[in-house]
N, C-alpha and C positions, 0 to 999 in steps of 0.2 A: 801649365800642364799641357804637354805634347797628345794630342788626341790621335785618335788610329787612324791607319791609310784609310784614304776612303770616304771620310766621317764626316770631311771638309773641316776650315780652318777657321779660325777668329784671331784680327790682329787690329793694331790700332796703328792708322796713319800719322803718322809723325809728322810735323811741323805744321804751323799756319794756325788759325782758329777753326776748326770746324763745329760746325753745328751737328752734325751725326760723324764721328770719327773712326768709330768699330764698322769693319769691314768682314764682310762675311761674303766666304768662296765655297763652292761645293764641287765634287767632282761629278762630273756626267759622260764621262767615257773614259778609253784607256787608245792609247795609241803606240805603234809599234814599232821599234827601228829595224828595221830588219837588218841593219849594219851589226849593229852591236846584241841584234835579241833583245834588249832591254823593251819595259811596258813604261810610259809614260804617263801621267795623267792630265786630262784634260780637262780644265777649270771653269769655271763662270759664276760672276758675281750674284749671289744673290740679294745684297742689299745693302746698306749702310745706318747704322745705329747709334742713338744719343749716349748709350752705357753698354757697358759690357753683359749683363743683364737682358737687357732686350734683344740683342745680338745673339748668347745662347738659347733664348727661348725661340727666337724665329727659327735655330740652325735647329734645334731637336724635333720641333713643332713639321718641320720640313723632311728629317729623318726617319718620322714618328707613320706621315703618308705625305712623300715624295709627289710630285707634282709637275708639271709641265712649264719651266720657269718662264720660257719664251712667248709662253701667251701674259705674263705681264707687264709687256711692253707693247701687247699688239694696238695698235693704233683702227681708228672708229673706220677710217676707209678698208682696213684688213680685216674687223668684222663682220663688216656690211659683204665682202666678199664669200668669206666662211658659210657665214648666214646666209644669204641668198643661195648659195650651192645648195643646199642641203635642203632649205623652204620651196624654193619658185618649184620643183620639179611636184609638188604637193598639190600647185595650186590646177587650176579646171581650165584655164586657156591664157591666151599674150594678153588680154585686156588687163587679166590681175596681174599681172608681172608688169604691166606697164604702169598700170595704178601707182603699185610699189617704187619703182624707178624714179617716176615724173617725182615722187615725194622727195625720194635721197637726192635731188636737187640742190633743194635748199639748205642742203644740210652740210653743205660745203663750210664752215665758217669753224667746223668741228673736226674735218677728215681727218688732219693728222695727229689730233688730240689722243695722247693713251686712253683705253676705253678706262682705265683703273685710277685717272683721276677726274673722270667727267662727274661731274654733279649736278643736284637739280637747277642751281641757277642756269649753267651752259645749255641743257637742253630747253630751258625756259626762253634764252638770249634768242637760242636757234631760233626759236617759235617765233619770236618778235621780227629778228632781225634778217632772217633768210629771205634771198630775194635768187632770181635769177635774170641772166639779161636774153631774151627771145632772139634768137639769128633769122627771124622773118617775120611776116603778119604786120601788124599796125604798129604793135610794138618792139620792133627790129632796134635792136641795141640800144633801149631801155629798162632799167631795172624794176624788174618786178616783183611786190612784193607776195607772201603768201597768202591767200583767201580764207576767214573761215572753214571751209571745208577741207582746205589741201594740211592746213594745221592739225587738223582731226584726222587726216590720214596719217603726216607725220609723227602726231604722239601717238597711233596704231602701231607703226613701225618701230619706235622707240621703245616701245613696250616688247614684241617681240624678237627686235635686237637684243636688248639687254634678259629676258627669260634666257634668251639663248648664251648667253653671257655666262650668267647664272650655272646652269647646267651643265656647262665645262669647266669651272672653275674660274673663269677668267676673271671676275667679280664677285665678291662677298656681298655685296648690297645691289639690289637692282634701285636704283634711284630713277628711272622711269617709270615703277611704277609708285614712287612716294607725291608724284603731285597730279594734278586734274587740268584741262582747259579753265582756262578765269572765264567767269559768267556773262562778261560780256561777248569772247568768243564764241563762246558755246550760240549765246544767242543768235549774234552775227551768223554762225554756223544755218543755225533754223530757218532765217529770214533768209539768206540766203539761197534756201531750197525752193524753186521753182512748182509752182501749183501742176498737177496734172490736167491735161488737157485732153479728151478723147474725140475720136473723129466721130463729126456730126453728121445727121442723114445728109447734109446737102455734100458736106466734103465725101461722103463715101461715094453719092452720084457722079460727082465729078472725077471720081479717080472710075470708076466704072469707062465712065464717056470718055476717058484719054485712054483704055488700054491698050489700043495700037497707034497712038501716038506720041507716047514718050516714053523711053525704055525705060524700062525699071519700076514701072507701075505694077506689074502681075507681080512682083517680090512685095512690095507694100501690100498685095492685096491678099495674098500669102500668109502673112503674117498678122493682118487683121481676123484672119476665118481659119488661122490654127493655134495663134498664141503662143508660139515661140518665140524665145528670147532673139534679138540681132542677133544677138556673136552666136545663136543656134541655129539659126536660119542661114548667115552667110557660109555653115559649113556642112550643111545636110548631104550628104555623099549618095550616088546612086544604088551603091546593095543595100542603102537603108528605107530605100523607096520602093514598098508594094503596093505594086497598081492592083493588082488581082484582087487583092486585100481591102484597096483601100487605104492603108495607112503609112505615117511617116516613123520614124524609128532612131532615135538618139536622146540631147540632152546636157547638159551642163552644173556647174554649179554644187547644186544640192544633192544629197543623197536621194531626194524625192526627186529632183529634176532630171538624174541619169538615167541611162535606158529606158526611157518610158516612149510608152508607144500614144498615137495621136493620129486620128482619125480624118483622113482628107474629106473635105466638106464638098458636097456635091455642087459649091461653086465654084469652085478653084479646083475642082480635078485636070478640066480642059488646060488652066493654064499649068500645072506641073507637067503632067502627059506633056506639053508645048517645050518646057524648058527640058524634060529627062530627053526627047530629042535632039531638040539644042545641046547637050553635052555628050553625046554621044558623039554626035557630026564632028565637033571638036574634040574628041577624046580625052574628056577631061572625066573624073570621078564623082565632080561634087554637081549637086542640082544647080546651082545657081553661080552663073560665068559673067564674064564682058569682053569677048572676043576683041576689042577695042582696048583695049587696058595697056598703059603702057609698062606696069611691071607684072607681066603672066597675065589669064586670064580667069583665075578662081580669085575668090573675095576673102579680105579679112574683113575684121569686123570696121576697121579702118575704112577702107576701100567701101562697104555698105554704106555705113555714114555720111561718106561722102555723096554716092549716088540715092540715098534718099533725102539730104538735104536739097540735090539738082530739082528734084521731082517739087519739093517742096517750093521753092522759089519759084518755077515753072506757074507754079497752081497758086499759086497765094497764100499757101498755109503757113504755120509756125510750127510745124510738131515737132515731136522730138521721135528720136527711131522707135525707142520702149513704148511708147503710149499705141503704139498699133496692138500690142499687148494688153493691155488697160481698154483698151475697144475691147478685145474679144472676152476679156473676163465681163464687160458690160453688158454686151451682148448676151454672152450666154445666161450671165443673171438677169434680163430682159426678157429672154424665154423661156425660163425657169428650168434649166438644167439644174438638174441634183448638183446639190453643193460640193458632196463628194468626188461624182466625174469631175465637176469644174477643177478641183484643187487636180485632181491626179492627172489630166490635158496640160495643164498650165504647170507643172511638176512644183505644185506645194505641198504644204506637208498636210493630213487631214487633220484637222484640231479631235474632233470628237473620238474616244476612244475606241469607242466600239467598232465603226467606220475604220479605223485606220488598222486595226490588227485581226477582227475577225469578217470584214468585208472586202471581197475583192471582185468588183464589175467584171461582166465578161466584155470581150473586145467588141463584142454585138452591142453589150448595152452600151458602151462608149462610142459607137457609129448610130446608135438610134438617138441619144443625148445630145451629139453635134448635130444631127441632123434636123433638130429643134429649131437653129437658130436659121434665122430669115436675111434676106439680102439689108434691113432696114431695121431699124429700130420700132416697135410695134406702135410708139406712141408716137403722136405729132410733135413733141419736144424732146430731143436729146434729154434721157437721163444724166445726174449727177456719175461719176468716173466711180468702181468700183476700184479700189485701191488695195489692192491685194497687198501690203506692206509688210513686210516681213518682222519687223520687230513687231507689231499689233496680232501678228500671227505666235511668235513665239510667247508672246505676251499671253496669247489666249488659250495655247499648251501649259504655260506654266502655271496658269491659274486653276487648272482643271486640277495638272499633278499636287499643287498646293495644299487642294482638298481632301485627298486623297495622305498627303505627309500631315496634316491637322490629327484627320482620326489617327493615324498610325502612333503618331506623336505620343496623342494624348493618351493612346491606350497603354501604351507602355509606362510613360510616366504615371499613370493610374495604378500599375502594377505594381512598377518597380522604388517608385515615392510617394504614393498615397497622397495624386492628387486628386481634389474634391471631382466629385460625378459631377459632368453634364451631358444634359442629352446634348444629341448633334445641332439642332436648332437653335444653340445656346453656343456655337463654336462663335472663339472671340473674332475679330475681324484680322486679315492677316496681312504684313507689309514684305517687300522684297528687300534682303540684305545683302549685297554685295560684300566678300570677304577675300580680301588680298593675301594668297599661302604660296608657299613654296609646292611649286609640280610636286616633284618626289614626294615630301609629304602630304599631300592629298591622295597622290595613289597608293601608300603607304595605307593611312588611318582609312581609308574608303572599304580597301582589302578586307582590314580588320573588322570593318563594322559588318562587312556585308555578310561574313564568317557570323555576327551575332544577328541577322537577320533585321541589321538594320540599316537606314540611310545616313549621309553625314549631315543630312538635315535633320533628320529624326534625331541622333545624337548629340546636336548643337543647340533641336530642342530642350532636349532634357537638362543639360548642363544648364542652362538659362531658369530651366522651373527650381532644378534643386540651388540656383545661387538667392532663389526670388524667396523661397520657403526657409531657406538659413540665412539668407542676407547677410552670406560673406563667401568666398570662393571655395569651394568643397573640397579643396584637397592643397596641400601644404606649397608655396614655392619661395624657390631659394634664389638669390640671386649668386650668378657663376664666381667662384673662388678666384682670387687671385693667379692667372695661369704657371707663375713661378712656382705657386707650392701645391700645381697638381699632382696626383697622383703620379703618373707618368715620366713628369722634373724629376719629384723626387726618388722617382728610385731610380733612375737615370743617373743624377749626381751621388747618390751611394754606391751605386754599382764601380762608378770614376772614381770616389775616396775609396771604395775598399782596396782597386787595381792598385792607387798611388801606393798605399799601406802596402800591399803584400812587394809591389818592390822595392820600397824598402826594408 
């Protein structure tokens, strides 16, 4: 039976054996002779199929919501291009953009694999078998394999390559997120992580006593007595610097870490005042230069890196750039600045409620709070490093909100399924579920819940009390019918019997 212009074709390739022999064409445009006026059409394969069968259910399924055919052949390096257009512009500076890159490295062994037949083992292979060869360093044209840690970035990536995947169509199944790190990487991954290490009274004398004899001491010392990030510090610009004020003015990262203002400590005023001169002379914007540099003279977080490890060798130290950071949280909880300043200097997030929504310091009391803190650690032993950790942080928001989704919980389900009273003192003990959903349906059902005044935690509560109280799932499910004799097939192939009937 002849189907309409338009509607694409199904035919079956003649000769040889095939294993899929039904051919399926669609039209996607029209093209014009301007010689003759005629309109033409212009085809492209959509597939090839075992029966005739599965050949009309893909062409109708396809007619039913048309789709973008050419993203199912786009290949994992045409991905990684899409996706990065659209992410890096999201992210807070070049260090996460490089993060990301250094990862798609290793991922070379996958590039021109269609994203639409990659599967868990391939991105598992990648994991194992990704290596890269270094074109300098020690290791110059040796293969290197990936690190616990760079694996843990690569399945990061993996993960939001394919959501992204996901949410254009270009995959039915994200298979990035069906499997985990193996335990032993994960492990590798932890061991891996380097102890923090904060500077000790002696090392901070010593950086005191070189300050005019090795550059790039007053940027170390900067960052020890204000607690910005490197990659914040190598880009502090000069309208962001009020001397009048007192304070520095930027930020990165976090929603907490942006715009937030920071108060110069009365030891390190002289050397900023020192360097806002220094770039002036040079007519640059940012605080902190190297007139000496041989590509320009403002810093990335690169270029810092490098001129505080010089400082480090110099002096004898091992630190790392961040840990000048990790001092001054020490420090300040050494002279007991409110925890609240501490977090909002350092731009973290406040854990305690009430602090972070109904309190807000004035600029005074965050220059009377900095000015707490002493050239020296108050004790004759360096304290333990105060480890401001971000996931131990969000860790400690979540647990608060938790208490808070218990009672909510339990009250509703109290309500709405008659579950047994308890007081609050008697709430069970609570654990964290991670739950793998599709975006759109999340912000879909969240929508909905939030419409009934509740959370999708609150709602995943209740569903769980009333499966525990009827010990079986509380509402009916079906498994999906045969797609030939949906709804939609079949009025589809009625619609085609009734046209064949009326002409004849």
């Amino acid at each position: 039976m002849r189907r309409a212009n338009g509607t694409g074709m199904i035919f079956k390739i003649k000769g040889g054996s095939r294993r899929k022999p039904w051919r399926v064409r669609i039209t996607v445009g029209w093209e014009l002779n301007e010689l003759t006026g005629k309109s033409k059409q212009i085809v492209k394969t959509l597939g090839y199929y075992a029966t005739r069968r599965e050949a009309e259910m893909a062409l109708n399924e396809y007619l039913e919501e048309p789709y973008n055919i050419s993203n199912k052949d786009i290949t994992f390096s045409e991905l990684y291009e899409k996706w990065s257009d659209s992410y890096f512009p999201t992210l807070s500076g070049v260090s996460s953009e490089r993060t990301i890159t250094s990862a798609y490295r290793y991922m070379h062994p996958i590039y021109n694999m269609k994203v639409r037949d990659i599967r868990v083992r391939h991105l598992e292979g990648c994991l194992q078998d990704g290596y890269v060869i270094p074109d300098r360093g020690k290791e110059k044209g040796k293969k290197r394999y990936a690190s616990a840690c760079t694996k843990g970035r690569m399945k990061s990536v993996f993960n939001l390559m394919f959501d992204y995947a996901l949410r254009y169509d270009i995959i039915k199944t994200n298979y990035a997120r069906n499997f985990e790190l193996d335990r032993e990487t994960a492990k590798q991954k932890h061991r891996d992580q380097k102890p923090i290490s904060i500077f000790t009274n002696d090392e901070l004398r010593l950086l005191w006593e070189n300050l005019d004899k090795i550059k790039f001491v007053d940027m170390i010392l900067v960052g020890i007595y204000s607690g910005w990030r490197p990659q914040e510090l190598s880009i502090l610009k000069l309208e962001d610097i009020d001397l009048e004020n007192n304070t520095f003015f930027g930020g990165l990262k976090t929603e907490a870490g942006k715009n937030r203002y920071v108060p110069i400590h009365p030891l390190i005023r002289e050397l900023v005042i020192r360097r806002y001169e220094d770039a002036v002379e040079v007519n640059s914007k940012f605080l902190f230069n190297d007139p000496e540099g041989q590509r320009g003279t403002t810093l990335t977080y690169d270029k810092y890196r490098n001129r505080f490890n010089k400082v480090m060798i110099r002096l004898g130290m091992t630190h790392r750039p961040h840990e000048t950071r990790h001092t001054f949280s020490t420090l300040a909880k050494a002279y007991n600045m409110r925890d609240n300043v501490r977090r909002l200097i350092i731009g973290h997030s406040i854990v305690d409620f009430t602090d972070r929504v109904y309190t807000h310091p004035l600029l005074e009391e965050l220059q009377s709070e900095m000015g707490k803190i002493g050239k020296w650690y108050p004790y004759g032993v360096t304290p333990e490093p105060v480890v401001d950790d971000k996931i131990v942080e969000k860790a400690a928001i979540h647990k608060e909100n938790i208490q808070e989704c218990k009672k909510i919980a339990l009250q509703k389900s109290k309500i709405q399924y008659g579950v047994s009273r308890r007081e609050e003192g008697d709430l069970m003990a609570q654990t964290i579920v991670n739950i793998c959903m599709d975006t759109e349906l999340k912000e879909s059902v969240e929508e909905i819940f939030r419409k009934m005044g509740m959370s999708l935690t609150t709602a995943i509560t209740i569903f769980c009390t009333k499966v525990v109280q009827e010990r079986r799932i509380p509402f009916e499910i079906i498994a999906d019918p045969d797609p030939f004799y949906s709804e939609s097939n079949i009025r589809y192939l009625e619609k085609k019997m009734q046209d064949y009937k009326e002409r004849r």
